[in-house]
N, C-alpha and C positions, 0 to 999 in steps of 0.2 A: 264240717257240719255247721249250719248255722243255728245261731242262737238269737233267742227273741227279745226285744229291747225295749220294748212299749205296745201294750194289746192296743187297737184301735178299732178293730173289730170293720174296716170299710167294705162296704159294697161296692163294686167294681162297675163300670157302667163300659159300653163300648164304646169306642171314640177316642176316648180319654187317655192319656199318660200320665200314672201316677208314680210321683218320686217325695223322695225328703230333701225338703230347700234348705235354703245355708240357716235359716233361722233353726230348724231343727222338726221343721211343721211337716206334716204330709200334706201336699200340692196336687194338682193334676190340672194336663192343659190338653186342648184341645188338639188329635194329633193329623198331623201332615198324611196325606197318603197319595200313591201314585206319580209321587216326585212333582205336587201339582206346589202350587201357591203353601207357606205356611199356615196350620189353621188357627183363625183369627180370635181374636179373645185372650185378655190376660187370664193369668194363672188363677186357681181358685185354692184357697186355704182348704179343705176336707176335714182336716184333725188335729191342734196342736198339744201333741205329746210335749215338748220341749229336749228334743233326744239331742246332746250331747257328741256327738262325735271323738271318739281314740285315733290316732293315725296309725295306716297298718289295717283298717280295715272299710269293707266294702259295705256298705246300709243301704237297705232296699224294702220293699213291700211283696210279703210272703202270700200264697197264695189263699193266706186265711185272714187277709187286709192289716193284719199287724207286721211294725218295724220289725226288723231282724236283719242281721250284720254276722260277716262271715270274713276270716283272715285271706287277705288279698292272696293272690297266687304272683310271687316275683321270683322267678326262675333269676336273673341275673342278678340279686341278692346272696343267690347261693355260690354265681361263679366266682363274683369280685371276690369274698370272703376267702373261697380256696386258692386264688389267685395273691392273697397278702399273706397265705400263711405260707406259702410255696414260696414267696419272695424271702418273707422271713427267715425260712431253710435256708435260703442260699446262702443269704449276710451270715450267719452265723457260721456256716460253712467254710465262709471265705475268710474268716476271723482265726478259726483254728489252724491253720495252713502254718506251718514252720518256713523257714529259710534255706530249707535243702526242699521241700515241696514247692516251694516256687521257683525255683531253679529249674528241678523238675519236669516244673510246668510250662516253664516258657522252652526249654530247650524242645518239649511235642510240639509247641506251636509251629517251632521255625521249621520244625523237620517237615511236618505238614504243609509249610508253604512251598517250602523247595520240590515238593512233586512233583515233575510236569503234569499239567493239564492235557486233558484228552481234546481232540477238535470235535466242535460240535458238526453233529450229523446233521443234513439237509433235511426238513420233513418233506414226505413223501407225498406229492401233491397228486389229485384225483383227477382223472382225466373226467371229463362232464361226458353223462348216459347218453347212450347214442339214442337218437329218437326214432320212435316205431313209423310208420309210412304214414305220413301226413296227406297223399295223395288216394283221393276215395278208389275203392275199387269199380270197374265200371257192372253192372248188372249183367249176367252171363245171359238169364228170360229170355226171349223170343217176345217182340212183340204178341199178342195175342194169349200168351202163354203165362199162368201164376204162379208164382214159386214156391217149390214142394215146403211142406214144413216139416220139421227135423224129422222127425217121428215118420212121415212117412218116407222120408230118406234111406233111413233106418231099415225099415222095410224091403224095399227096393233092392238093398244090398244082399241079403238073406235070399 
């Protein structure tokens, strides 16, 4: 949900793109459309709140012309984190291990290597679709004659 950071109260005009420049100002430039030319004109100041920025969040202009700022969405914040505590688990895992569990452990390993391996199977490769008759059919008609359409085909057979 967002929340509001400075009222400025703007009216919106069409054209325009309105954002918050690094000063902290509401801005708005004149906007590109139809992938033609950029539209030309520098930026114009609108409002200077002086709004501050936190990191961690997104600032934009709400649809009631006031700043307002909402907690970014970073999904890969959440993996690295479970990714260092999962690392964590292991070191500590591998810390507790006695001298008869490493023993243990290496005598699975070797046993595991001395498996023979199985030989890898050939994939099964697809023979290419046979194609339909590339050659037209010739017109069965009689000169002079036009050819029944389905329906009355249809007919004919009954």
């Amino acid at each position: 949900m967002a929340t509001k950071v400075a009222r400025t109260g703007i009216k919106r005009e069409r054209g325009w793109l309105y954002y918050l420049d690094k000063k902290g100002h509401v801005s708005r430039a004149p906007m590109a459309r139809g992938g033609g030319k950029p539209g030309r004109g520098r930026p114009q100041v609108v409002a200077r709140p002086g709004v501050t920025r936190e990191e961690g969040f997104l600032y934009f202009i709400d649809k009631d012309g006031d700043v307002a700022r909402t907690r970014m969405a970073r999904p890969g914040a959440r993996r690295k984190t479970a990714r260092r505590k999962a690392a964590g688990a292991r070191k500590t895992a591998g810390r507790r291990r006695t001298a008869g569990t490493r023993k243990a452990a290496a005598r699975r390993k070797t046993a595991r290597r001395a498996a023979p391996r199985k030989t890898a199977r050939k994939k099964a490769t697809r023979k290419p679709a046979a194609r339909k008759g590339t050659t037209r059919r010739r017109s069965t008609a009689r000169k002079g004659t036009a050819r029944k359409s389905a329906s009355a085909r249809r007919r004919a057979r009954r």
